[in-house]
N, CA, C and O atoms as a DFTB+ gen file, in Angstrom:
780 C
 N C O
     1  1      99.625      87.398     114.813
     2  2     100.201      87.063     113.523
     3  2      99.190      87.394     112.436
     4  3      98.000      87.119     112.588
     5  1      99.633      87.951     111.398
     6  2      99.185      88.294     110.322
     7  2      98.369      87.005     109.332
     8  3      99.106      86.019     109.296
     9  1      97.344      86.833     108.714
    10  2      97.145      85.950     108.335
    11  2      97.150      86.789     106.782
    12  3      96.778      87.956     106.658
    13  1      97.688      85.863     105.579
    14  2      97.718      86.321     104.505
    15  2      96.468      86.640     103.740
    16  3      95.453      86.045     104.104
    17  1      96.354      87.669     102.516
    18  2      95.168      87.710     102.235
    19  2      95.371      87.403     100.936
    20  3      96.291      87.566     100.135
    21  1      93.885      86.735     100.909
    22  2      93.874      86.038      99.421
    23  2      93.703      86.648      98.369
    24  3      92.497      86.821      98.543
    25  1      93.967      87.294      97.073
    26  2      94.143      87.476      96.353
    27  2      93.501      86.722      94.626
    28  3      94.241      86.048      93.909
    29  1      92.284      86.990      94.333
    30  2      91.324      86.194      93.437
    31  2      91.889      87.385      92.142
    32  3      91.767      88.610      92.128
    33  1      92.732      86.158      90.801
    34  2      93.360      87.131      89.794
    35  2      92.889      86.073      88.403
    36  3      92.581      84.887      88.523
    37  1      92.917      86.617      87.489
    38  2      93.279      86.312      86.361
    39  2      95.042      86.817      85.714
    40  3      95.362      88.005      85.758
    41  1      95.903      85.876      85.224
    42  2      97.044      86.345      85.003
    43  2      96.803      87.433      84.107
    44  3      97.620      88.344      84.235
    45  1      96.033      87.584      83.346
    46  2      96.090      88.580      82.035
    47  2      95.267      89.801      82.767
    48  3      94.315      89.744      83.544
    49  1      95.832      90.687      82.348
    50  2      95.390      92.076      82.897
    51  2      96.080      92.941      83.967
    52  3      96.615      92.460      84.965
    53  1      96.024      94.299      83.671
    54  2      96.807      94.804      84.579
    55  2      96.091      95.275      86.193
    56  3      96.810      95.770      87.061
    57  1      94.897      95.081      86.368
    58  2      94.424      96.129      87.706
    59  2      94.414      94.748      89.049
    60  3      94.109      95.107      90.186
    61  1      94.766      93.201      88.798
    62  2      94.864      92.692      89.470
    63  2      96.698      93.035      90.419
    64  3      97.097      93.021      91.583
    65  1      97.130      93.228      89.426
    66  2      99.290      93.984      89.291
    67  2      99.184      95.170      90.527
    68  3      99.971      95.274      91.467
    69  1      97.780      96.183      90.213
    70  2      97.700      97.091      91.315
    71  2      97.683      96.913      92.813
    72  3      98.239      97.659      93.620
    73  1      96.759      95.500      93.169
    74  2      96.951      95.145      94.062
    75  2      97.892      94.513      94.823
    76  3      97.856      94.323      96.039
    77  1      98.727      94.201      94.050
    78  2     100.137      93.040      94.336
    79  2     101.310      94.154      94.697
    80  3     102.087      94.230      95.649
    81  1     101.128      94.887      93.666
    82  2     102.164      95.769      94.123
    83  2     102.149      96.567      95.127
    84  3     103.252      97.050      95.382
    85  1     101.136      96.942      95.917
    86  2     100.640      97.444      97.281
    87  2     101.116      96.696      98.233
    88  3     102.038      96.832      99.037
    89  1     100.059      95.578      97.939
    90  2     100.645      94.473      98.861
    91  2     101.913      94.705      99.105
    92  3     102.140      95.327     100.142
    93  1     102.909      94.354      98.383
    94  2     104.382      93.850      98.216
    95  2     104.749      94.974      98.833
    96  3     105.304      94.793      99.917
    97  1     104.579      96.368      98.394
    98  2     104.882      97.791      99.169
    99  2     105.117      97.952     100.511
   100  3     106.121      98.364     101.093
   101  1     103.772      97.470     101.035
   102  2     103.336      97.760     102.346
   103  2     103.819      96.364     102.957
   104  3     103.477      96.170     104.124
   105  1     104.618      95.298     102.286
   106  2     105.153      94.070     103.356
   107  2     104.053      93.103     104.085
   108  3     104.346      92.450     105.087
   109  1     102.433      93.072     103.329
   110  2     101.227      92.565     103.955
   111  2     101.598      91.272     103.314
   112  3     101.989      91.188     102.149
   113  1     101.430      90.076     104.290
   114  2     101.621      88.505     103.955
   115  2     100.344      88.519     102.678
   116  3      99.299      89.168     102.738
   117  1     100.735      87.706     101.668
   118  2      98.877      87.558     100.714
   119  2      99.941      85.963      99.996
   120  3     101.115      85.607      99.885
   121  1      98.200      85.345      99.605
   122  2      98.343      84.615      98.510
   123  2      97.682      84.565      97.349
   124  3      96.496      84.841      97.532
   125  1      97.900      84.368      96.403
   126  2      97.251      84.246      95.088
   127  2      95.794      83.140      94.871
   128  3      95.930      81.999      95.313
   129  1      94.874      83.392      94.411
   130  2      94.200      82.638      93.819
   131  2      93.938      82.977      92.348
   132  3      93.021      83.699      91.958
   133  1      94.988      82.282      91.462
   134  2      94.962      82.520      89.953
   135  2      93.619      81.283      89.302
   136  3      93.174      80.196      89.672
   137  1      93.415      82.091      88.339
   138  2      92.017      81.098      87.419
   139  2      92.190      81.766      85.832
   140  3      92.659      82.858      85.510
   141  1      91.704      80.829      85.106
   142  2      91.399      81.189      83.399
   143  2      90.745      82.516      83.464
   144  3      90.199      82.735      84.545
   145  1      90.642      83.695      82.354
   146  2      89.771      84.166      82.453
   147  2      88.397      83.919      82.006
   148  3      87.626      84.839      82.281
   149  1      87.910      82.956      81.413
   150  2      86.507      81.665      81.325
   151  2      86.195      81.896      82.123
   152  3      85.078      82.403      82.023
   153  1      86.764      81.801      83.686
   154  2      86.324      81.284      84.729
   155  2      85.345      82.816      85.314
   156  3      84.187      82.872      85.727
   157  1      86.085      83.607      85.181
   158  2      85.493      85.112      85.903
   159  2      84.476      85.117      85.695
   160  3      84.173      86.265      86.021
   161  1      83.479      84.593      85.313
   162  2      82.109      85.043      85.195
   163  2      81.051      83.668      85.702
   164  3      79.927      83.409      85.272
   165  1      81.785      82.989      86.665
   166  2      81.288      81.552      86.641
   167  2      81.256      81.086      88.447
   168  3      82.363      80.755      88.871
   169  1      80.828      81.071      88.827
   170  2      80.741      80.313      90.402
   171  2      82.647      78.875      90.906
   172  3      82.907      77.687      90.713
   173  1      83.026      79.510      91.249
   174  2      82.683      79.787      93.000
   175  2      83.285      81.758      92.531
   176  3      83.177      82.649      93.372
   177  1      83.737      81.967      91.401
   178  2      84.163      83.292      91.998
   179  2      83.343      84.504      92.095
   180  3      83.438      85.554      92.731
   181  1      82.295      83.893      91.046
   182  2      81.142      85.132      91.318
   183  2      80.322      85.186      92.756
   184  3      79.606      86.150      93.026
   185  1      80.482      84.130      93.603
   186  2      80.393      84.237      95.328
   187  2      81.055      85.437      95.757
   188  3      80.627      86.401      96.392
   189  1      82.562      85.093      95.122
   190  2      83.373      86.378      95.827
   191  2      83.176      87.675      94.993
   192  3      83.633      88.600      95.665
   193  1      82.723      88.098      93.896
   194  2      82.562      88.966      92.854
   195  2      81.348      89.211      92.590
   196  3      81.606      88.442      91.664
   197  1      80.153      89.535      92.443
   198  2      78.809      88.808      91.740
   199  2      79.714      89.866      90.049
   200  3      79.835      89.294      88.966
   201  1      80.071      90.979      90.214
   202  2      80.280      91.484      89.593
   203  2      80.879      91.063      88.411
   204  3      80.717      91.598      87.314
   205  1      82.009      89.489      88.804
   206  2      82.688      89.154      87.586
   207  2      83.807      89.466      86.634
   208  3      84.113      89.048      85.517
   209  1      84.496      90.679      87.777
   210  2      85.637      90.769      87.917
   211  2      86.963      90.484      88.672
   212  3      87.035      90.011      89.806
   213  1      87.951      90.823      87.912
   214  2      89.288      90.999      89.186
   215  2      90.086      92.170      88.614
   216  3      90.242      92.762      87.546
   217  1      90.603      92.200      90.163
   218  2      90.822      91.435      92.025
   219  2      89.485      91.422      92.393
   220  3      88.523      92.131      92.098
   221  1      89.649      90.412      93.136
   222  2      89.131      90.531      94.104
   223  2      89.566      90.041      95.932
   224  3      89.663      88.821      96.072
   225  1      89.759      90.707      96.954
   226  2      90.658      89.915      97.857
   227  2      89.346      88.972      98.824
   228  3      88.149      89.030      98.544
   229  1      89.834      88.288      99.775
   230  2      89.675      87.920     101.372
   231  2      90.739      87.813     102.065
   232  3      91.796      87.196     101.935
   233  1      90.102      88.826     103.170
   234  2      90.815      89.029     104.147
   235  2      90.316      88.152     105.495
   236  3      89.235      88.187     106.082
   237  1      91.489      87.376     105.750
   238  2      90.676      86.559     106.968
   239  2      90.769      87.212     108.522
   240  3      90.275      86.907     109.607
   241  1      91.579      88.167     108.092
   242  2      92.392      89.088     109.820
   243  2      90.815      89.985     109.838
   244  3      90.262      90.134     110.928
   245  1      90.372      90.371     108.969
   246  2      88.829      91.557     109.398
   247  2      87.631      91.006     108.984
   248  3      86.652      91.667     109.329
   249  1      87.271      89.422     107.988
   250  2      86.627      88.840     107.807
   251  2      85.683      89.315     106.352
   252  3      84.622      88.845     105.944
   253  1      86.594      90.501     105.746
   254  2      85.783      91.302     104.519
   255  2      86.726      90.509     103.461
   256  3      87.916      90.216     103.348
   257  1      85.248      90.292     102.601
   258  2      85.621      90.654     100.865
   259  2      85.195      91.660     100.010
   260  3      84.042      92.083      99.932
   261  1      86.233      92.062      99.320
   262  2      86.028      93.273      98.539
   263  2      86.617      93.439      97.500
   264  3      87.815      93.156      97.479
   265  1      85.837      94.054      96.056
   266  2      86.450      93.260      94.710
   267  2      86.431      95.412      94.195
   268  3      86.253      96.446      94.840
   269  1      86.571      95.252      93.500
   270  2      87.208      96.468      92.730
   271  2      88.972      96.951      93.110
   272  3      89.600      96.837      94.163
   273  1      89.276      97.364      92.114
   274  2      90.764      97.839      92.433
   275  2      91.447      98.807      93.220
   276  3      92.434      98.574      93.918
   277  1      90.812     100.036      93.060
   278  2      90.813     100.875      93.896
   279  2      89.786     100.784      95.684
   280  3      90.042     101.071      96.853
   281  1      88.933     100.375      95.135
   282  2      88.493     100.067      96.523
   283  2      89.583      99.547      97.589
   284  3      90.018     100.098      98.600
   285  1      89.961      97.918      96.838
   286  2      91.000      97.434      97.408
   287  2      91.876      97.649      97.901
   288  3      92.040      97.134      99.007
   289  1      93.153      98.732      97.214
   290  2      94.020      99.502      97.497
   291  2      93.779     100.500      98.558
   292  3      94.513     100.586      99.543
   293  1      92.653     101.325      98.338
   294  2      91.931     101.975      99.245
   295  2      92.231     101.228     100.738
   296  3      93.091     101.638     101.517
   297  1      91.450     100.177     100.962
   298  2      90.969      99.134     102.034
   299  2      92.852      99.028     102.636
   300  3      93.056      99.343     103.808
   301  1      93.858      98.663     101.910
   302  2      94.691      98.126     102.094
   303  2      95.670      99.062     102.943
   304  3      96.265      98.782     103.984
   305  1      95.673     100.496     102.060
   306  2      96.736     101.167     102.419
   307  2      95.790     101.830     104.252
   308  3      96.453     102.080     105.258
   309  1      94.520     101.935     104.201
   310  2      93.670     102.299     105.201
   311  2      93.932     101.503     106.396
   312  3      93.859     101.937     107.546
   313  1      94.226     100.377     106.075
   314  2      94.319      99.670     107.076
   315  2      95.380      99.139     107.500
   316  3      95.380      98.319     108.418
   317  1      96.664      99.623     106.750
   318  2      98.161      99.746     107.219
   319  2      98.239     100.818     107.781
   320  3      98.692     100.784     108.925
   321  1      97.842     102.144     107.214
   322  2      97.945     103.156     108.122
   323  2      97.323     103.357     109.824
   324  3      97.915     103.932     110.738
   325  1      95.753     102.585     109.893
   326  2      95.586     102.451     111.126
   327  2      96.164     101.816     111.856
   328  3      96.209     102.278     112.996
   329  1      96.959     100.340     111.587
   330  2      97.589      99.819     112.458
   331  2      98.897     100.629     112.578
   332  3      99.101     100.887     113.765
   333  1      99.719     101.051     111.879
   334  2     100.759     102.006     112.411
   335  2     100.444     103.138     113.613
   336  3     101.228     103.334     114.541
   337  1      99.394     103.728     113.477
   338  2      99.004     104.346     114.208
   339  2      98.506     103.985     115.716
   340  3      98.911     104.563     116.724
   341  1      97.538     102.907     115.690
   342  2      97.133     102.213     116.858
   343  2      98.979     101.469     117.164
   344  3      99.117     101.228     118.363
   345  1     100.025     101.183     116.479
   346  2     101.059     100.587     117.307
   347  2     101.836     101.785     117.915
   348  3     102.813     101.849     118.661
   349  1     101.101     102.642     117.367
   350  2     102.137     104.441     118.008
   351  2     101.845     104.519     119.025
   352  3     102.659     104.829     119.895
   353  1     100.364     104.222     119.322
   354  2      99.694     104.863     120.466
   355  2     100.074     103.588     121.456
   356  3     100.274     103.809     122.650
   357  1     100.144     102.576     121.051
   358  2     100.696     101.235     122.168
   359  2     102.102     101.446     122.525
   360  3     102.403     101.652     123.700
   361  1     102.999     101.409     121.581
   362  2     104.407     101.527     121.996
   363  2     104.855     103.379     122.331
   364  3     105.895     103.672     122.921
   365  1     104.210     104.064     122.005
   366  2     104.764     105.629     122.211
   367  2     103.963     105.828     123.487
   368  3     104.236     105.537     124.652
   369  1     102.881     106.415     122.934
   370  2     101.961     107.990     123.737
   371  2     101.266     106.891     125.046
   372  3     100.907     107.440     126.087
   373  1     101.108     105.314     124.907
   374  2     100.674     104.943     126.217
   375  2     101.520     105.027     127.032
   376  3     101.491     105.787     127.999
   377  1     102.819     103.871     126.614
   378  2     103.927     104.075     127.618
   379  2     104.436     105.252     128.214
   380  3     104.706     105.311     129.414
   381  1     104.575     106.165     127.445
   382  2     105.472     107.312     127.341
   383  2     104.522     108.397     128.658
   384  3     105.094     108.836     129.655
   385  1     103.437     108.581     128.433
   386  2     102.144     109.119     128.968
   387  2     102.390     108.679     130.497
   388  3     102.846     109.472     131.321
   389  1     102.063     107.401     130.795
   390  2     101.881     106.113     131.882
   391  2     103.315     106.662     132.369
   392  3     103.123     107.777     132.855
   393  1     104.349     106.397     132.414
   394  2     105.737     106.910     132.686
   395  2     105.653     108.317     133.040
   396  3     106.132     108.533     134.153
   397  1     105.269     109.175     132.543
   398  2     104.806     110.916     132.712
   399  2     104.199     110.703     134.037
   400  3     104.850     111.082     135.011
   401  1     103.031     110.144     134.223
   402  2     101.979     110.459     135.166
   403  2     102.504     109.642     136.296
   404  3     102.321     109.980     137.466
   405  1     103.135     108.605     135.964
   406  2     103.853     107.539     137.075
   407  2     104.769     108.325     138.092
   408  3     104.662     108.403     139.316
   409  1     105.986     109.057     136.981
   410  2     106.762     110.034     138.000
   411  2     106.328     111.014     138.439
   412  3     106.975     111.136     139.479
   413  1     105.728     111.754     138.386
   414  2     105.107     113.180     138.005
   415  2     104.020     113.055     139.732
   416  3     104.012     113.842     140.678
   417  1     103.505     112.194     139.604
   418  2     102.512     111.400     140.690
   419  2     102.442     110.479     141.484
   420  3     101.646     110.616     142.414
   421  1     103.051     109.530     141.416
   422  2     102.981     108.071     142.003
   423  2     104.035     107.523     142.773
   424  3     103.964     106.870     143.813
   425  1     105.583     108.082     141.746
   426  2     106.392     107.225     142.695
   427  2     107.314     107.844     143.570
   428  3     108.081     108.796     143.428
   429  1     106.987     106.866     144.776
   430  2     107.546     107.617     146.130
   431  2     108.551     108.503     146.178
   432  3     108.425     109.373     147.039
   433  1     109.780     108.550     145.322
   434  2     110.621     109.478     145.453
   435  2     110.284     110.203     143.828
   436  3     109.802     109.844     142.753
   437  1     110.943     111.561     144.510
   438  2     110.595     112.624     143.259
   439  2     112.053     111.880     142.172
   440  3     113.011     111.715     142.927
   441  1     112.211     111.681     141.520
   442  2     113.544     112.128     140.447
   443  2     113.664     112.414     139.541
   444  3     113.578     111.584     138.636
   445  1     113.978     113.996     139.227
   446  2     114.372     114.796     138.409
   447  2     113.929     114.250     137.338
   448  3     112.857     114.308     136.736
   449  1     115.077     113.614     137.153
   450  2     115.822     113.025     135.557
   451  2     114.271     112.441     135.148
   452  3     113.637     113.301     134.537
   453  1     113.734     111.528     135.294
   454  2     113.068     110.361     135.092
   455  2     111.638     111.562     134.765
   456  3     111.050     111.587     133.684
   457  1     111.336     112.362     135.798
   458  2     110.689     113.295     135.335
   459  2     110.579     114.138     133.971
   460  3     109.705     114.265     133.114
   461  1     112.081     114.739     134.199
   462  2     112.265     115.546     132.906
   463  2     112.143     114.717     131.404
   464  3     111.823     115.102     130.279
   465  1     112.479     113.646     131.847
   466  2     112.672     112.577     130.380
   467  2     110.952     112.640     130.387
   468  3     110.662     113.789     130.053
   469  1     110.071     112.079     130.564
   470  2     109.003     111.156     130.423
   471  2     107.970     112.337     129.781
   472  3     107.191     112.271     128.831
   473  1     108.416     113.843     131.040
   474  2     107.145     114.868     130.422
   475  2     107.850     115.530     128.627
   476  3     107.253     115.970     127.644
   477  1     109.587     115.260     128.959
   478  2     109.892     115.686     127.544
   479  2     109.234     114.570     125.995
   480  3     109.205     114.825     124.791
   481  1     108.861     113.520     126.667
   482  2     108.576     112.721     125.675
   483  2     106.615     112.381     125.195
   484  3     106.032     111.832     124.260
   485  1     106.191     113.132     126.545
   486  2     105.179     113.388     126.200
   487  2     104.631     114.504     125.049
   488  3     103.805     114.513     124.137
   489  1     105.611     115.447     125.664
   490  2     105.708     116.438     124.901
   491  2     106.350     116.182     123.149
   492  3     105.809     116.911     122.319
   493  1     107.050     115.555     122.805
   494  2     107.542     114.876     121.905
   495  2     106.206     114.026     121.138
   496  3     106.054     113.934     119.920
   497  1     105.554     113.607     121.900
   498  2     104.595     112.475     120.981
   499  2     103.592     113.518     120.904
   500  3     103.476     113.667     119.688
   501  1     102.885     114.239     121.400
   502  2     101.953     115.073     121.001
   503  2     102.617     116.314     119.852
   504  3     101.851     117.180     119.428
   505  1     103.623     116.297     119.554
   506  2     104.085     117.540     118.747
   507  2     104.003     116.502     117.280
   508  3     103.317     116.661     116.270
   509  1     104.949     115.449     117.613
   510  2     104.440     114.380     116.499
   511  2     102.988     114.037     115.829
   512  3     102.756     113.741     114.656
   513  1     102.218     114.145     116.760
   514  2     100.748     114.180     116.517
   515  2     100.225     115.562     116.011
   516  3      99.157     115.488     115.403
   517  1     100.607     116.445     116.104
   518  2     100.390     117.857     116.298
   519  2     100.778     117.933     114.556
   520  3      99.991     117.943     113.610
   521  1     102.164     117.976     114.549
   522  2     102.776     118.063     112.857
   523  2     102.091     117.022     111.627
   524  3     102.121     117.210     110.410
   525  1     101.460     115.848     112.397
   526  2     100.793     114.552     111.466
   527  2      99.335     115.347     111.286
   528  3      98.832     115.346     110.162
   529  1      98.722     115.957     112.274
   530  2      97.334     116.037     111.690
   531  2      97.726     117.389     110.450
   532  3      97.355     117.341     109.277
   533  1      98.346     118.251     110.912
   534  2      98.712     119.561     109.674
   535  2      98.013     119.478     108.388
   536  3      98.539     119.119     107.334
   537  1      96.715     119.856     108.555
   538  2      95.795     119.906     107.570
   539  2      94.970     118.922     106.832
   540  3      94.523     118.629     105.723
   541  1      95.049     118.404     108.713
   542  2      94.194     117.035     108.341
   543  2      92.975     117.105     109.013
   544  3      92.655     118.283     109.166
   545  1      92.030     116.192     109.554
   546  2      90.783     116.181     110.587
   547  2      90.967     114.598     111.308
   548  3      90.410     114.153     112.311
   549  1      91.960     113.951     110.399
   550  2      91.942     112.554     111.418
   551  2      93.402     112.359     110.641
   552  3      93.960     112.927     109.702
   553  1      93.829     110.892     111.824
   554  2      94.714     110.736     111.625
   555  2      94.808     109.955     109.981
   556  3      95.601     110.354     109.127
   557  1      94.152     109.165     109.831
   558  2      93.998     108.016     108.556
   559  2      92.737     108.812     107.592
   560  3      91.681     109.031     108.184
   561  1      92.816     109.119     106.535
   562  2      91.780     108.987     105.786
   563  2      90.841     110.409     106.145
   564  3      91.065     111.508     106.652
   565  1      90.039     109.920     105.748
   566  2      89.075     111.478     105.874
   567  2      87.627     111.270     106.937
   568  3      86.581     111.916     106.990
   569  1      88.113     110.067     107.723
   570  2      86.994     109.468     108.541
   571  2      87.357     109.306     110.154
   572  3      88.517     109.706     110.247
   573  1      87.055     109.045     110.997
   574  2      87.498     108.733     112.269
   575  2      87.409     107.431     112.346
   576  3      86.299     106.898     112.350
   577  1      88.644     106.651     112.426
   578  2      88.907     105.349     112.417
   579  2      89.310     104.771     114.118
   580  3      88.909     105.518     115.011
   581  1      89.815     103.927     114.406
   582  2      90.080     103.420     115.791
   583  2      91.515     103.856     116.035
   584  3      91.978     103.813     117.175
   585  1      92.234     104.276     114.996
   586  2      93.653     104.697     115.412
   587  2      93.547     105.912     115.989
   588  3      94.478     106.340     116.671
   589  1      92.438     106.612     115.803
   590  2      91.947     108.141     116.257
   591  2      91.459     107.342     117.620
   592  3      92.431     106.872     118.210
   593  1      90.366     107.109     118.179
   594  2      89.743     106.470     118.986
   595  2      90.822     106.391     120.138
   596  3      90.948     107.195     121.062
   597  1      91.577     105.256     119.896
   598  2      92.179     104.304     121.235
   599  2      93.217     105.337     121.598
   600  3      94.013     105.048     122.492
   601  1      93.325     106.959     120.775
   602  2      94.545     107.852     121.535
   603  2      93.624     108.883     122.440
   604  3      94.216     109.665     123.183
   605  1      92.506     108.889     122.397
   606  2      91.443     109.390     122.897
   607  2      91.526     109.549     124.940
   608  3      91.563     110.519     125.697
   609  1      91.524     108.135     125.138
   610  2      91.597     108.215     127.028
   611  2      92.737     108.839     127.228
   612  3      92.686     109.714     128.093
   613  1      94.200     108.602     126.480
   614  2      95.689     108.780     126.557
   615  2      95.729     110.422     127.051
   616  3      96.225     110.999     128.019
   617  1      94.784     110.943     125.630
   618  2      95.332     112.182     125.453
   619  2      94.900     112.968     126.628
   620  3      95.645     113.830     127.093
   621  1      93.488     112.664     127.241
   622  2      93.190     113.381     128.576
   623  2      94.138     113.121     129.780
   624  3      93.636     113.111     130.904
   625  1      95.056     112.976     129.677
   626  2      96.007     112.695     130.829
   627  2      97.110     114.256     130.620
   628  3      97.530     114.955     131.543
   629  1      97.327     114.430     129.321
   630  2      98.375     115.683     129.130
   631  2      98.056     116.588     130.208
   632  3      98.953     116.866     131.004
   633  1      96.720     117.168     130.370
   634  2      96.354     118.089     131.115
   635  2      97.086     117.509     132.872
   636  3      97.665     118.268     133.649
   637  1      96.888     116.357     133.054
   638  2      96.866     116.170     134.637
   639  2      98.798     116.181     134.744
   640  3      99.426     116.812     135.593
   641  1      99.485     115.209     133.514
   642  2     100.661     115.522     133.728
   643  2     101.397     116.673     133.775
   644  3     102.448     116.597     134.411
   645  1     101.019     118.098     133.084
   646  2     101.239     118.964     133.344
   647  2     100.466     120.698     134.060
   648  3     100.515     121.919     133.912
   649  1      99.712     119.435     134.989
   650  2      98.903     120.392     136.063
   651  2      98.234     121.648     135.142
   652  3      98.281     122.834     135.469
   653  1      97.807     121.289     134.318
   654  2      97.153     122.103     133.442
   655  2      95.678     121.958     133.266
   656  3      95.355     120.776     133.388
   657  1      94.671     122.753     133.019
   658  2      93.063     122.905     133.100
   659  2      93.093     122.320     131.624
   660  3      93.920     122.623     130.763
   661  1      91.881     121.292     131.468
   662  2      91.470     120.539     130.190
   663  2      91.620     121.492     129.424
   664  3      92.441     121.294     128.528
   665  1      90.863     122.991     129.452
   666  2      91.042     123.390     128.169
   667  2      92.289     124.329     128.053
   668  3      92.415     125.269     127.268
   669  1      93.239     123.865     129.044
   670  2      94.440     124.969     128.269
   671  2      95.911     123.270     127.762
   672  3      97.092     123.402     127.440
   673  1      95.230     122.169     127.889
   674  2      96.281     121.087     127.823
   675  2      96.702     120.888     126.279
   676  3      97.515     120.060     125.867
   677  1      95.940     121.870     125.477
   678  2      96.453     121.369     124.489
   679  2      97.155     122.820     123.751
   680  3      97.595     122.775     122.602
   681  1      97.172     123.587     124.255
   682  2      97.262     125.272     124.072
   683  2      98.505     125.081     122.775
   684  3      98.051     125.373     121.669
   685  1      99.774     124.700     122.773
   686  2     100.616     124.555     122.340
   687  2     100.517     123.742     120.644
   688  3     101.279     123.882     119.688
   689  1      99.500     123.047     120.753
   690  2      99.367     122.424     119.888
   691  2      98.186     122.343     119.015
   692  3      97.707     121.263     118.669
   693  1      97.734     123.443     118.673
   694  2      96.286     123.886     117.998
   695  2      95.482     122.352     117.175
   696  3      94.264     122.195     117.262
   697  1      96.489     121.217     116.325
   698  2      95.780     120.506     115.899
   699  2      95.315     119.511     116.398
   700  3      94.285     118.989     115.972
   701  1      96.166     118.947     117.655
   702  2      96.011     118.364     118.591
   703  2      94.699     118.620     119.337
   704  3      93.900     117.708     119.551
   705  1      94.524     119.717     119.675
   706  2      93.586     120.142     120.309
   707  2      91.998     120.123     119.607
   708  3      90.963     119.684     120.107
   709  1      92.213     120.775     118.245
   710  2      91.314     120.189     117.422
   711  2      90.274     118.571     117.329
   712  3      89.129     118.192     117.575
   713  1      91.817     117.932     116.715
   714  2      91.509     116.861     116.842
   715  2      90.615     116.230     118.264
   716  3      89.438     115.872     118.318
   717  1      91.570     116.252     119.252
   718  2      90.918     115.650     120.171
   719  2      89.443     115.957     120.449
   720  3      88.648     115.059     120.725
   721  1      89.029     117.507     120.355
   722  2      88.026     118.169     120.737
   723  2      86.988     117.208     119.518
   724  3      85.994     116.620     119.943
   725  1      87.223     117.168     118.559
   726  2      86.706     116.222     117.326
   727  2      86.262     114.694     117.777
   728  3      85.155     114.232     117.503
   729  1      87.066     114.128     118.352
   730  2      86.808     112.780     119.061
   731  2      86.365     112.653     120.188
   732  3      85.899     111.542     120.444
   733  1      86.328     113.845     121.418
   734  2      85.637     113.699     122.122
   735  2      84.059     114.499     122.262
   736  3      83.399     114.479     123.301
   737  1      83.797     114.921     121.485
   738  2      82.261     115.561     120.754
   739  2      81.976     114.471     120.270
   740  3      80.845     114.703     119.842
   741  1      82.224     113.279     119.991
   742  2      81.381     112.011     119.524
   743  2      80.434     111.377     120.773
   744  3      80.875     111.171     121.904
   745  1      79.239     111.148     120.406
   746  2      78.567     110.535     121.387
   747  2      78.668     109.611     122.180
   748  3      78.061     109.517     123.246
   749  1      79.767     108.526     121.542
   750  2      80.213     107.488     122.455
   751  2      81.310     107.452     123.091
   752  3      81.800     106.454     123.620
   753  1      81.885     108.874     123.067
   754  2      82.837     109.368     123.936
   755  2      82.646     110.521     125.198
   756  3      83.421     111.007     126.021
   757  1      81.001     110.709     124.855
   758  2      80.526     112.276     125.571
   759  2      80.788     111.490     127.089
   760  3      81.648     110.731     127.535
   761  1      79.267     112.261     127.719
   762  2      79.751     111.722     129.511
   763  2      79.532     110.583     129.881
   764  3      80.079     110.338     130.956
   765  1      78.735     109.434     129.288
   766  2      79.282     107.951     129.430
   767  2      80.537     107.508     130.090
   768  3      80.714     106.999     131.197
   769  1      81.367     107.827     129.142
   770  2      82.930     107.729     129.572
   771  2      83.484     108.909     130.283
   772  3      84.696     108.826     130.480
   773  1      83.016     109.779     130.634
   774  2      83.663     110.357     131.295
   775  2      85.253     111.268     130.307
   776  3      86.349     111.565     130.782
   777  1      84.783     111.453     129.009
   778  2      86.198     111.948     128.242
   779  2      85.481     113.463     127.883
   780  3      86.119     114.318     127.270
């Protein structure tokens, strides 16, 4: 469950409005902490500000405070987009993957159908991934975040579900391939893990 984030405003002014309306956009639970503007330059909010402005939020779900407007927005929409992404990779490309390699390998009788569905949907979530990076380097932002990360073990499976050599598993899908090659050139993905 989502815990709401707090929201430190003065009613007067518009760049606290920027944040609300994000909020409200993106459907993120928040609550208000309204004050005089007297108060902005005065303890307890210069704890959360030293700066002595607003917004400023707390977030109790990642344990950050962070005061500028754009930052904020920044922070907000960054971190709706990773969780969409990390719920893609939970409800799509794991299941979907796991199901691929299950029939494909594991279960005692061959069947067709169950086959054809699972590698067509593998194939389906990596083309999805494929069309999302399109002139990108990560999925979120211009950084490698954990929504990049946790599709990382997933994606080394394409190759085994379709009896294909690591470096031809992504042949079809140039950004895909990119990408991944991008996340697994990170050091805490090299031969440690085995990716």
């Amino acid at each position: 469950m989502i815990k709401p984030i707090r929201v430190w405003l003065t009613p007067a002014g518009p760049n606290p409005y920027k944040v609300i309306i994000v909020l409200e956009e993106l459907r993120v639970p928040y609550e208000t902490k309204s004050f005089t503007y007297p108060e902005v330059k005065k303890k307890p909010f210069t704890d959360i500000n030293p700066n002595g402005r607003v917004p400023a939020i707390e977030d109790p779900n990642t344990n950050l405070t962070l005061w500028e407007s754009g930052a904020i927005v920044q922070y907000l929409v960054e971190q709706h987009h990773c969780n969409q992404w990390l719920m893609f990779q939970m409800s799509g490309q794991g299941p979907y993957f796991g199901q691929a390699t299950w029939f494909n390998f594991l279960h005692a009788e061959k069947i067709p159908s169950a086959i054809e569905r699972y590698n067509n949907e593998v194939k389906r979530v990596v083309g999805l991934l494929d069309s999302c990076l399109d002139g990108k380097q990560w999925l979120v932002g211009d950084k490698c975040t954990f929504a990049d990360l946790a599709s990382a073990p997933w994606n080394n499976v394409v190759g085994t579900i379709f009896s294909l050599p690591t470096d031809q598993m992504f042949d079809e899908f140039p950004n895909v391939k990119a990408w991944h090659d991008r996340i697994t050139s990170r050091p805490s993905l090299m031969d440690e893990q085995g990716l």
